[in-house]
N, C-alpha and C positions, 0 to 999 in steps of 0.2 A: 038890166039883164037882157031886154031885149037886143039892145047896141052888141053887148058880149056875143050874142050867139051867131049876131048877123057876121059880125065880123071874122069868127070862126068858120062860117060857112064862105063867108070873102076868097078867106086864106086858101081853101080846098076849092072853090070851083073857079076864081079869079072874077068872078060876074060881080061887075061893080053894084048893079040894083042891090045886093046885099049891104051897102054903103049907106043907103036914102035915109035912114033915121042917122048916123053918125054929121052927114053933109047939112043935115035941117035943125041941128041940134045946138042951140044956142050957145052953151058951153064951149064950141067949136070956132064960135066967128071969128077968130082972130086970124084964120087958116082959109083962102078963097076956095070955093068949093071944087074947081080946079084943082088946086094943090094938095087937097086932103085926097082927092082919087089917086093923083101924081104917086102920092107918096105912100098909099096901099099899093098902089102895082110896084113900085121897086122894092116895097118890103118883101110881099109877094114873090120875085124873081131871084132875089138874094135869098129866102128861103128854100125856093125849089131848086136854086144849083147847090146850097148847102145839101142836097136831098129829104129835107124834112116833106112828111107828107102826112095825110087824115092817118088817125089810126083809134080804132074801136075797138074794145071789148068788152063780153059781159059782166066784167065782176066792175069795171069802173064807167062811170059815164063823168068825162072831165075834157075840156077843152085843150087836148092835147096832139101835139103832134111829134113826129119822132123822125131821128134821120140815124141810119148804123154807119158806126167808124169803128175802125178795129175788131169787128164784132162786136161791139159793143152800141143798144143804144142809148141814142141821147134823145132825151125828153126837152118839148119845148112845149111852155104852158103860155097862154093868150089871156092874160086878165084883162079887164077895161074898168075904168074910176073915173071919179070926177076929183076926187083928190089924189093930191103926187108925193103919193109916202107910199113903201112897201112895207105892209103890215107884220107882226108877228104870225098872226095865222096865214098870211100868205106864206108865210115860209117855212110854218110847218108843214100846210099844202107841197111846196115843190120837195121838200124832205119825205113825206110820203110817197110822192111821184118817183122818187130817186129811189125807194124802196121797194116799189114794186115793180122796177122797170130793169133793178140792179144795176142801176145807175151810178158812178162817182160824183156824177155832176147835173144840173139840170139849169136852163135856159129858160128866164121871163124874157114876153112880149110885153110891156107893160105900156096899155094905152091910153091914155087921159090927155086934156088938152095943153096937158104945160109939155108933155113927153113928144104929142106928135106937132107939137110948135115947134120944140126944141130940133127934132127930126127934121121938117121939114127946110129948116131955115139952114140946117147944116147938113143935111143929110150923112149927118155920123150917128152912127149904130149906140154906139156908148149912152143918148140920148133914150132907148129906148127900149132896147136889150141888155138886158142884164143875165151873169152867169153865176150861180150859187153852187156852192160845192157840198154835199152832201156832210161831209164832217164840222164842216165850219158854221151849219146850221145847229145839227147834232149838240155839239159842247157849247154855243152859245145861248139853247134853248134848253140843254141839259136831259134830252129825248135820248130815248132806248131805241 
């Protein structure tokens, strides 16, 4: 939880000291600690020209950030795991998020160390970003 929150705060201010438990964290070593900063700051910069930025309110406290297209926004949630599976309740989670955001769609970060290996070594997004469609969650979980 700790990693989670650091690295949510990564995203919003770009200060890599938010990083030091993710770089010291064994689970990690496959990645030189070089390369695990490398590869938050371009997630980082492809983030911020997507326009996604911090975004807070009080009815939720969720690691989420948001970027508007169309008027419309679009929700990007930051999970971190030591395992590389996207849970059922993770996707009720972003199906929530797509409902209170009136969302069609909504966007995992999804960090663990097989995702930001995968990341790193190829620096393609498909490794590490994932996009879920609100309906296709919907009739698969069979949610109202």
């Amino acid at each position: 939880m700790i990693i989670g929150k650091q690295i949510y705060n990564f995203f919003n201010t770009r200060n890599t000291i938010n990083l030091i438990n993710i770089i010291n964290n064994k689970n990690y070593n496959k990645i030189t600690k070089d390369n695990i900063i490398y590869s938050f700051l371009q997630l980082h910069d492809i983030l911020k020209l997507k326009g996604y930025q911090k975004y807070e309110n009080d009815i939720i406290n969720k690691s989420v950030m948001l970027s508007e297209y169309k008027n419309e926004l679009i929700p990007l949630e930051i999970k971190t795991s030591i395992n590389n599976e996207i849970s059922r309740d993770i996707l009720i989670e972003l199906y929530e998020t797509t409902k209170i955001y009136n969302s069609n769609f909504c966007y995992l970060l999804l960090i663990n160390p097989t995702t930001l290996y995968n990341y790193n070594t190829t620096e393609d997004l498909k490794y590490i970003l994932f996009k879920y469609d609100r309906e296709y969650i919907k009739n698969k979980y069979k949610l109202k």
